[in-house]
N, C-alpha and C positions, 0 to 999 in steps of 0.2 A: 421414666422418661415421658415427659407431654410431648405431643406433636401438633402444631395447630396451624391446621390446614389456609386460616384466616393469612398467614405471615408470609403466604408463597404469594407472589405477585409473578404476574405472566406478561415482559415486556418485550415484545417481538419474537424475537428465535432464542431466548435468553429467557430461564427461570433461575428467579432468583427467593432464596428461601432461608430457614436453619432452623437447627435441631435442639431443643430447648432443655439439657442436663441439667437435675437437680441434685447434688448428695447432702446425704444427712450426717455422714461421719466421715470427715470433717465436713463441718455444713460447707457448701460453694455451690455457687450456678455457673452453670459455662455451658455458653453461644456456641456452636458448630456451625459456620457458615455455609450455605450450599449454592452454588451459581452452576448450572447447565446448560450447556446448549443444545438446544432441542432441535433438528432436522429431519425429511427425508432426501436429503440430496447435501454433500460437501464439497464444492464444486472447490479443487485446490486451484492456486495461484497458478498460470501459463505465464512463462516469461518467455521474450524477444530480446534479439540485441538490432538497435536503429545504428546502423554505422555510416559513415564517409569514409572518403580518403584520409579525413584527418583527424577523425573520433568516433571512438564508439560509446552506447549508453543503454544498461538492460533496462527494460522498463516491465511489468508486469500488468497482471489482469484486476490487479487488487490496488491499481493506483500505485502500487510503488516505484523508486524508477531508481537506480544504484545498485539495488540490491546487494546492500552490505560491502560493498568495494568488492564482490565477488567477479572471478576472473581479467580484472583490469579494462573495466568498459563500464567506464565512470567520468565519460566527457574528458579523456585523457592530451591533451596538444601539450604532452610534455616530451613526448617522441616525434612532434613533431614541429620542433624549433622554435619551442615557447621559451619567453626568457630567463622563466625560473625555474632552470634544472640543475641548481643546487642544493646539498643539502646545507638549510637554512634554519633550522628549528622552528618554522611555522607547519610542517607537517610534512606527509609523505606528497612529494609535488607532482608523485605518477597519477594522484587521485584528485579531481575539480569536483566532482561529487559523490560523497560516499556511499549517501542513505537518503531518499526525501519522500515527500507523501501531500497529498492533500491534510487536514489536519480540518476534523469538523466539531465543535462544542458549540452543545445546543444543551439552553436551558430545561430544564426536566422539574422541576419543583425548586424549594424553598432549599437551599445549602444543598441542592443535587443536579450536577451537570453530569452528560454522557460524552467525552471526548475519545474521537474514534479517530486512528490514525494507521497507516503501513509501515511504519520506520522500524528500524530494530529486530526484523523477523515478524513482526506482529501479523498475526494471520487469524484465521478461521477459529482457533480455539481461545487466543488471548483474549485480556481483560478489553482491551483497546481495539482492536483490530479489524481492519475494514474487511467485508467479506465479500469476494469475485460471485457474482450468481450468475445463473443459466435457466435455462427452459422458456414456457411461455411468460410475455411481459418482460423480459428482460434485455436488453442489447445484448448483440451475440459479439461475442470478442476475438480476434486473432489477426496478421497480417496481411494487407492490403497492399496494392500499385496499381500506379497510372505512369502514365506515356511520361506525365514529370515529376511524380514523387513516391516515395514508397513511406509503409508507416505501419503503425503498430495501432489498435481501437482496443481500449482495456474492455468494451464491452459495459456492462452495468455492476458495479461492487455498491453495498451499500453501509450502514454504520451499524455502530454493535447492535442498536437496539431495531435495527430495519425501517427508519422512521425515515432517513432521509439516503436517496438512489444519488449517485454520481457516473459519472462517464468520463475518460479521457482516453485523448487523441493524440499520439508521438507521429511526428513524422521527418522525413527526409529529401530532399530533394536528390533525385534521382541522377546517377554517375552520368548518363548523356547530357542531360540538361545542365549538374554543374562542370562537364565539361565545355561544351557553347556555351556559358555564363560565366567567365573566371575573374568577370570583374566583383562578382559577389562573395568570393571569397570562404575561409572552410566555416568561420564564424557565422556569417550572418547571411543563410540564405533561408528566403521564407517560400511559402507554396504561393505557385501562380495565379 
């Protein structure tokens, strides 16, 4: 067995490498690829649900927001006298969003992009997966309110390779407030 330390490239939180087998009978060479992620801190995903009276929607620390149609709080107005509650064969009509994510590809060299995204479970150890951080330098993440809205700060997640930070911001306009405002409706109310 060679091993040659030259092939290990060190890209953010991520080593990426392989194990270089020779045999002689039957002669063949075969690549063993190795990709690690390297930490002292695995900060998991913290999920929220942002609700109204008229929908609910989980959103996460890692940018995701659906999270996989898990427990029916996926911007659901199908319980709440939306037109299409039949079944239609365009899909389950209890669910408007299943699964979604920021979605980042950044060029990395010649025939090598790094696309890093939340959807699908993608987390912390996936190929793809955006990862939630914490400590110092980092936005700190969890739910918030004011007098007129309530919300969810994913805090700071960044991409596989750590090269580019994101942040994002769910929010709600608050039951008082879209009560005195009912001309704004369950759709479209925005922060003051």
């Amino acid at each position: 067995m060679n091993y040659n330390c030259n092939s290990i490239s060190q890209i953010g939180t991520v080593l990426y490498g392989r194990l270089h087998f020779t045999f002689t009978t039957p002669a063949a060479v075969v690549d063993f690829p190795i990709r690690l992620t390297v930490t002292d801190t695995v900060a998991f995903t913290m999920w929220d649900t942002i609700s109204t009276s008229c929908l609910a929607l989980s959103v996460g620390s890692n940018g995701n927001m659906g999270q996989n149609a898990t427990d029916s709080v996926n911007m659901d107005y199908y319980r709440k006298g939306d037109c299409d509650t039949g079944r239609n064969g365009r899909g389950d009509e209890a669910i408007y969003l299943y699964d979604g994510s920021p979605v980042v590809i950044r060029h990395a060299g010649v025939n090598n992009e790094r696309v890093s995204w939340s959807i699908y479970s993608d987390g912390f150890v996936s190929e793809n997966g955006l990862k939630p951080m914490t400590g110092p330098g980092y936005a700190p993440h969890g739910s918030f309110s004011t007098a007129s809205y309530d919300g969810f700060f994913s805090g700071t997640f960044v991409t596989i390779d750590s090269l580019v930070k994101l942040e994002k911001t769910w929010w709600r306009r608050s039951i008082l407030t879209a009560a005195i405002s009912l001309s704004s409706g369950c759709r479209s109310s925005r922060p003051p």
